[in-house]
N, C-alpha and C positions, 0 to 999 in steps of 0.2 A: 092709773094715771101716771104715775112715776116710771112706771117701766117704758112708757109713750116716750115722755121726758127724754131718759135714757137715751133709747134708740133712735130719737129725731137727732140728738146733742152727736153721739156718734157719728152717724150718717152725714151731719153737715163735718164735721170736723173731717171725715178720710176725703168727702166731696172738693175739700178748701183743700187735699193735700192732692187728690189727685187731679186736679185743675190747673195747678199753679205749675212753676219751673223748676222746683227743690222737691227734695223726697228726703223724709227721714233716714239716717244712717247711723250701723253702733258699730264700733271697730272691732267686736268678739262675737256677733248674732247675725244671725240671716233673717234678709226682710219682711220675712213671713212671718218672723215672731215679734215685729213690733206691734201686730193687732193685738195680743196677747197681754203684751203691756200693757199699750194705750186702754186697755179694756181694766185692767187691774190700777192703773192708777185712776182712772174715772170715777172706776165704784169707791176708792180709797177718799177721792176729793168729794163723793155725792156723801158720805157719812159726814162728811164736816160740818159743823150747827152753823155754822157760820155763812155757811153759801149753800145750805137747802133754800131761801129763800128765792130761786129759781133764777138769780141773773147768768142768763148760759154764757156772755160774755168772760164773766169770772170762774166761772166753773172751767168752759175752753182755756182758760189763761191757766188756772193749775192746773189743770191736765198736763199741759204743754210743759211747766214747770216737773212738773212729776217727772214724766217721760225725759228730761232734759238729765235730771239725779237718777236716771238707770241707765245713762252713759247714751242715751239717742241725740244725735246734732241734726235739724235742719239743712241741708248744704244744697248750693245749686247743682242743677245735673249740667253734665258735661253734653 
């Protein structure tokens, strides 16, 4: 059931990124390795006792903070 979790929480989160007018960006990585993050802080924010209780709103939000502390900025595309 958790690994469902996981994978819907994902899938909505790159769906919201590749939808939208911005795209994640690191000033030292190519854009292929922020799945790679985004996947490593997920599972780092899904250990937290504090937000297993499933609000995927708060979970997406440290995600987003995570990936933010390994140098990725939101920016609009040109």
């Amino acid at each position: 059931m958790r690994i469902v979790q996981i994978l819907t929480l994902a899938t909505t989160g790159l769906m919201m990124t590749a939808c939208s007018s911005t795209e994640w960006v690191h000033p030292n990585k190519d854009s292929s390795e922020f799945t790679n993050d985004y996947n490593r802080c997920q599972t780092m924010v899904l250990r937290d006792p504090k937000l297993q209780q499933g609000n995927q709103l708060m979970i997406l939000n440290a995600t987003e903070r995570c990936v933010q502390k390994e140098g990725w900025r939101l920016v609009e595309k040109n």
